[in-house]
FIVOMI-565667 format. One record per residue (C-alpha): x, y, z; residue number from 0. Coordinates in steps of 0.25 Angstrom, whole numbers, padded with zeros to 4 digits. Example, Ala and Ser with C-alpha at 12.3 -4.5 7.8 and 13.67 -1.06 7.14 Angstrom:
% FIVOMI-565667
0049,-0018,0031,0
0055,-0004,0029,1
% end
This chain:
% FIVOMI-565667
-0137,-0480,0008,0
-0125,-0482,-0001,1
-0118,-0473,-0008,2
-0121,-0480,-0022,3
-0135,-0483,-0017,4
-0138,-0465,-0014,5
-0133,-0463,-0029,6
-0141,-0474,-0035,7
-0151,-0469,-0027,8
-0149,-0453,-0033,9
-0147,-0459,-0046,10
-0162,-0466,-0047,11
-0168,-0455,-0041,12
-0161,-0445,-0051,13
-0166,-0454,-0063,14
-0178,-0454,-0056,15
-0178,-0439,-0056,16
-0189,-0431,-0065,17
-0186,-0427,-0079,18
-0185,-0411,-0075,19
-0175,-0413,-0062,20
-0165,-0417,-0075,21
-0159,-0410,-0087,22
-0167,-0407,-0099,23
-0169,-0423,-0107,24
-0173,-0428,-0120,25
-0190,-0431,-0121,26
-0187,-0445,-0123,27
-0178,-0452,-0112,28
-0171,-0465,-0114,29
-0175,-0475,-0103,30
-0166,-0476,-0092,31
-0157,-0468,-0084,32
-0156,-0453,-0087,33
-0144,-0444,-0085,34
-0145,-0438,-0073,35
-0139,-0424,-0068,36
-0130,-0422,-0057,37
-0141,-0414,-0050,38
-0153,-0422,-0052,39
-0143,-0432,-0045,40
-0139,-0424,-0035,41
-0152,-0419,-0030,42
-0159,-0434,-0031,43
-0146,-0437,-0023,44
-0150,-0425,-0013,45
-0165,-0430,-0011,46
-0159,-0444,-0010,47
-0151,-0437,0002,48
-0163,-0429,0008,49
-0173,-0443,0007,50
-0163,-0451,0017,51
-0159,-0437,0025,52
-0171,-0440,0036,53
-0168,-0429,0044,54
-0163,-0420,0035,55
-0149,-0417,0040,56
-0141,-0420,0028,57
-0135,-0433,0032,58
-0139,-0447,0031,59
-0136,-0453,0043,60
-0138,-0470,0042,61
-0153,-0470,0049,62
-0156,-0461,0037,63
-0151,-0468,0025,64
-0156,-0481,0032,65
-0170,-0477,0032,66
-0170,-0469,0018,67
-0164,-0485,0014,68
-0176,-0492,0021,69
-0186,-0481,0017,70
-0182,-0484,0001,71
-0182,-0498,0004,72
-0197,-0496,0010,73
-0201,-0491,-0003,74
-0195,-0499,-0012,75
-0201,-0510,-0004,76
-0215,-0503,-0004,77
-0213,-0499,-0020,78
-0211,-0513,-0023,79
-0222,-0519,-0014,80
-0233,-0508,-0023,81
-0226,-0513,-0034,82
-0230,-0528,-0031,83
-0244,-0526,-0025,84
-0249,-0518,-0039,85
-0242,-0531,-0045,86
-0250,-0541,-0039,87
-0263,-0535,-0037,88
-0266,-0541,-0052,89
-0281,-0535,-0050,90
-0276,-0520,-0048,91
-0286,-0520,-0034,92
-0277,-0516,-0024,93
-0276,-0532,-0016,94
-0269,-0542,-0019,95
-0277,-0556,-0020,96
-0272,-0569,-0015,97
-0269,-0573,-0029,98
-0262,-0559,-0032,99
-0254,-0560,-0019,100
-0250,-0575,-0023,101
-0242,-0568,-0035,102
-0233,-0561,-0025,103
-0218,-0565,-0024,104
-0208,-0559,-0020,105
-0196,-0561,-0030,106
-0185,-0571,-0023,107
-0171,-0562,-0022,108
-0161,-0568,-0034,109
-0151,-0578,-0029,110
-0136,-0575,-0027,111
-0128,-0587,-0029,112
-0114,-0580,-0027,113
-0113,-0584,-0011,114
-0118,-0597,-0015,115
-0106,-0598,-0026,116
-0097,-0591,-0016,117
-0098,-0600,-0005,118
-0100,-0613,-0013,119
-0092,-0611,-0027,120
-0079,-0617,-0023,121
-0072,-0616,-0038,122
-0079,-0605,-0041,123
-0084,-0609,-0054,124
-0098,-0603,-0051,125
-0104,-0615,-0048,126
-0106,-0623,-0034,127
-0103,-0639,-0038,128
-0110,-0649,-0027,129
-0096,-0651,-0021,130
-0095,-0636,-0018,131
-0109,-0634,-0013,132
-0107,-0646,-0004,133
-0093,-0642,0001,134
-0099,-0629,0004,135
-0110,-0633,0012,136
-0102,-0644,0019,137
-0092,-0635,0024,138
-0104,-0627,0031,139
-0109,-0642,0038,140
-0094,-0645,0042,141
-0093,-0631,0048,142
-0107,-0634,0055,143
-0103,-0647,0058,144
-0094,-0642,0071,145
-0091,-0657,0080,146
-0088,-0664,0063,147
-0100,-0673,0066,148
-0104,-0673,0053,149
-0117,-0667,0059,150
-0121,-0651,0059,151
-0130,-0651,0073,152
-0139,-0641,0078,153
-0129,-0637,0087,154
-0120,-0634,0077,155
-0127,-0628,0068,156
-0131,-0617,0078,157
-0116,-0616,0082,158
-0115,-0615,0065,159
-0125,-0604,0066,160
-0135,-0612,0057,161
-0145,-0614,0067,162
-0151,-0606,0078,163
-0145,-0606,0092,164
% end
């Protein structure tokens, strides 16, 4: 696990931590993140330790931090799949109807068009004109287009590594 990722980690859990593991507060708390003392850090640090430390011998050794990664993951996964279940089961009785299920969709990941721009945005102006979008792809078919033929065949579009061999 990253370096970054451990403290980030430590740092949820200590805001995470209860009220009486951290100095003496005001009755009323603003929202948000909370001061956090440097041993209420270092202990969630600690347990952070002792969750991935699978054998108990004071090292993570990469088999161990891999699995504590997948385990989290699991569990992320399984919140998240709780967490959807109760929000389509609209009449609260534990199965999901045809109709229910129907409302399930998975949200489509968010688009990145900086490779896009990268390859494509010769002048760099933040936008790809036809002429570039076309001179971009076209390079790729010339490439393809080994014998010049004018003719990107199956042959070289395995040779290209387009098509399966």
């Amino acid at each position: 696990m990253p370096v970054r990722s451990l403290f980030c980690l430590s740092l949820l859990a200590a805001l995470a931590a209860p009220a009486s593991a951290q100095t003496a507060k005001p009755a009323a708390q603003a929202p948000g993140p909370q001061p956090i003392p440097r041993a209420v850090f270092l202990a969630n640090m600690d347990g952070d330790f002792a969750r991935m430390d699978a054998n108990h011998d004071g090292k993570l050794v990469k088999a161990e931090i891999e699995a504590s990664l997948q385990a989290t993951a699991l569990q992320g996964i399984l919140a998240r799949n709780r967490a959807t279940f109760v929000a389509l089961d609209a009449d609260h009785n534990g199965q999901l109807s045809p109709a229910e299920f129907a409302r399930f969709h998975a949200a489509p990941p968010p688009g990145n068009a900086t490779p896009m721009l990268q390859h494509f945005d010769t002048s760099k102006d933040g936008a790809i004109t036809k002429v570039e979008f076309r001179a971009g792809t076209l390079a790729n078919f010339d490439r393809l287009d080994a014998d010049k033929d004018g003719i990107v065949s199956v042959a070289e579009m395995k040779a290209g590594g387009i098509a399966k061999k």
